[in-house]
C-alpha angles and dihedrals in degrees: 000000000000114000097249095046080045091050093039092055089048087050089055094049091051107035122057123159118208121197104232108216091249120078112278142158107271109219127181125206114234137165117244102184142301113261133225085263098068087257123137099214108209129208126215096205115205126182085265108035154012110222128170117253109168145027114201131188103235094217102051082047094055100027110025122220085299091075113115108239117164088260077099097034116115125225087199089064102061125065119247095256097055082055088049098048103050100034102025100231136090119254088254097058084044100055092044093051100057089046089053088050100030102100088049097044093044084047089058101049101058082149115120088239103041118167105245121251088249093064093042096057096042090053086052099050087047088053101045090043095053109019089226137112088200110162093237085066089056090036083060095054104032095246133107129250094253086054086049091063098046088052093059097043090050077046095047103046092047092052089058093048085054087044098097091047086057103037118051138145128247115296130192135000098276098050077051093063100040090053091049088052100045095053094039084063086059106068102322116266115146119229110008110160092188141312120263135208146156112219124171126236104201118240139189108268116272118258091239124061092266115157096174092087084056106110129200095266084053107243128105109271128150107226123231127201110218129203110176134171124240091266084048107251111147116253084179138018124174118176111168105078119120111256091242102061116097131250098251085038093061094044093060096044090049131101077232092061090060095042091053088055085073101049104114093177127037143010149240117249102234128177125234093279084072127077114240114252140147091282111034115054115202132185121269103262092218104020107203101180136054081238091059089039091057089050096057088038087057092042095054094048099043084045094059096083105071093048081049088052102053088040088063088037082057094038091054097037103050088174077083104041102113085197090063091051134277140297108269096208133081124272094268095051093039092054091046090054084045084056093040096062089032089069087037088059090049098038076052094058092042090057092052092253106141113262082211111040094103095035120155120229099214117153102260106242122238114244127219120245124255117247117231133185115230088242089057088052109120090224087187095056097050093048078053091050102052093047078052099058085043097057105045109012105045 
């Protein structure tokens, strides 16, 4: 029997409406739809109007407070590679990330039969891992696929407000120059403060006729602007920018863009879809000299790190693979999830778990130049560049 003939049976068997001999509205009970919550709304129809009355939890409807759910299961009780396996992470991580959520999870569930933080966390990270609500994932863990879906939005939304204690951008002078020695060991190249890209996560169309999440290649997608450090661990992450803006674009409009007009030493690594400027170091479009060779050479290989962190971010994350498929949920929502696995990989890193370990190993695709008028040119930062190349390259 399917769940909503179970739960209209159940209903019939509750709710029965008796016409008293005085005049009196006469109301039905009816079910209007389940929501994304796991709730069966339910409707008292009069002669004038439908308005809602109750809002029931299916499963303590079908299966009583008696039901299993893994608010009893035991993490004690399963080896570290079932855990693994199905949530992608290691018992330790695990533990340390319901601990780390517990007071906002427990905060969202005041119900008298809440789902434990434990749960919770261990339906997001199925989810995230996998990028499926498949009922095998809620057999596992006793819940049903509509409370699937509430775990990983009370996840979800707990992750973004720890964001800023996880992703933050450089500090004071001696993370600066941890951060100039370690990339320099990676291919040589001198003062490099992080490597930026913007790379797009697809999503479902928007309900409304926005174009704006249309990107380059046509399909729906939310941009996010990526800073990472030479180990991978993200400095910046924003994950809310319509799919059809363009990468330059996206950096001027971000808070990024404000906090890198301050930077007095040092420079981002961008790619030539980025203007040059003081801050933002680019390849030579048409390199005419070993030296300048060598630069671009440096800068490619010192780049790459960024496009091999979101690969194992993707890798790891397969709610954001494009290839398995796309992100059922609207731009806001879809960004927020983005944001969500972005301070996992860094809590993950934090924790000594590899950046790299699931990398993919997908051709990087070559990006097309950016077109600039003579008159948008940063004079200053190519002169920069050139005594740059000068000084290290030739």
């Amino acid at each position: 029997m399917s769940r909503s003939a179970a739960f209209l049976k159940h209903l019939h068997a509750q709710f029965r409406c008796t016409q008293r001999q005085q005049r009196l509205c006469y109301f039905s009970v009816y079910l209007l739809h389940v929501d994304v919550f796991g709730s069966f709304w339910i409707a008292a129809h009069s002669q004038r109007m439908a308005i809602p009355i109750a809002i029931l939890d299916c499963d303590l409807l079908l299966h009583g407070r008696g039901h299993k759910t893994l608010d009893r299961f035991d993490l004690d009780s399963v080896s570290d590679n079932f855990l693994l396996t199905q949530f992608g992470f290691p018992r330790e991580f695990i533990l340390y990330l319901v601990e780390l959520l517990r007071e906002a999870l427990c905060r969202r569930t005041q119900r008298s039969r809440a789902i434990s933080p434990e749960v919770q966390v261990l339906a997001a990270l199925g989810f995230y891992t996998s990028g499926s609500f498949q009922t095998s994932m809620g057999d596992t863990i006793g819940i049903s696929q509509a409370s699937m879906s509430r775990c990983v939005s009370n996840v979800t939304r707990a992750l973004v407000e720890k964001a800023p204690q996880f992703i933050t951008f450089i500090g004071g002078p001696s993370n600066r120059e941890q951060s100039f020695e370690e990339f320099q060991r990676v291919a040589g190249f001198p003062g490099v403060l992080g490597v930026l890209d913007c790379v797009q996560v697809t999503i479902k169309a928007p309900n409304s006729e926005d174009s704006s999440y249309v990107n380059k290649k046509g399909f729906h997608s939310v941009g996010c602007q990526l800073v990472c450090n030479a180990r991978g661990l993200l400095l910046s992450a924003e994950t809310h920018w319509p799919g059809g803006l363009k990468d330059n674009e996206v950096l001027e409009r971000s808070a990024l863009y404000k906090q890198l007009q301050e930077i007095e030493e040092g420079w981002l690594l961008g790619d030539r879809r980025y203007p040059l400027k003081k801050w933002l170091m680019t390849p030579v479009d048409c390199p005419e000299s070993p030296a300048e060779l060598r630069y671009n050479l440096a800068h490619t290989a010192t780049h790459e790190i960024v496009d091999r962190t979101f690969r194992a971010i993707q890798t790891r994350f397969r709610c954001l693979d494009g290839t398995k498929g796309y992100l059922q949920y609207s731009p806001e929502r879809s960004s927020s999830i983005l944001l969500a696995c972005c301070v996992l990989h860094n809590a993950s890193l934090q924790s000594g778990l590899d950046a790299w370990t699931l990398e993919r190993t997908d051709p990087l695709e070559q990006p097309e130049s950016l077109e600039q008028r003579p008159e948008d040119r940063d004079s200053q930062a190519e002169e920069l560049r050139k005594q740059l190349i000068l000084k290290h390259f030739s």
